[in-house]
N, C-alpha and C positions, 0 to 999 in steps of 0.2 A: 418393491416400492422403496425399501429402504435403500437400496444400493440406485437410486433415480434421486434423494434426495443427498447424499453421499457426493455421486456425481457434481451434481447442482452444488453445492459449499466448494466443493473444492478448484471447480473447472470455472465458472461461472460467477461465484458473490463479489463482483468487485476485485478480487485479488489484491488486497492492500495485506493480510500476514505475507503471500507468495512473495511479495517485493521488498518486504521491509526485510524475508530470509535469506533474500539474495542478496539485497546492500548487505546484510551483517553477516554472511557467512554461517548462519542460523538455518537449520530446519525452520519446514514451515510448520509441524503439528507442535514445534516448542512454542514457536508466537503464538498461535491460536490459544493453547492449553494457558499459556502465562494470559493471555487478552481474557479467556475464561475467568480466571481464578480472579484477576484484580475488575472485572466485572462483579465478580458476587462480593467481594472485602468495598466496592465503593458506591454500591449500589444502583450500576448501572450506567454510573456517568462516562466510562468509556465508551459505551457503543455513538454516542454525540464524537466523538473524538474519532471514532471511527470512520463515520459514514462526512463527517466532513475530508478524510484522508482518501476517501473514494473517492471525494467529488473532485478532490485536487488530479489523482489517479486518472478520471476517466477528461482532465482536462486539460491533463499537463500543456499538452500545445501551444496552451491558448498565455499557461503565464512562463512558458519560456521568453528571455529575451532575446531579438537578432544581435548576435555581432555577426560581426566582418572579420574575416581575418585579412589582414596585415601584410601583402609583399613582401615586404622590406620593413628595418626600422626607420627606415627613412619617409614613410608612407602614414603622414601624422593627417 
């Protein structure tokens, strides 16, 4: 049971520590443990922080901008 809920955190929640450890070149059980620690010193108010970083996560697509690339500099 425990190694099914294991699984689920780390495969599955979202992945916003797994990304933030790979832009920073960070483990991800340091992000989680730091996301731990300043969840209990602020009472909670990161998991709001957090689950809005999912939403960005599971939407990025959508606030990507199109460019174009460019031929030439001539290509205004």
């Amino acid at each position: 049971m425990i190694e099914k809920i294991i699984y689920w955190f780390e495969q599955q929640a979202f992945g916003v520590c797994e990304w933030w450890g790979n832009k920073l070149g960070i483990r991800t059980t340091q992000i989680r443990m730091y996301f731990i620690y300043l969840s209990f010193f602020t009472f909670g108010s990161p998991i709001i922080v957090y689950f809005i970083m999912a939403f960005m996560l599971e939407h990025k697509n959508s606030f990507k901008l199109k460019q174009t690339k460019r031929k030439s500099v001539w290509d205004i």
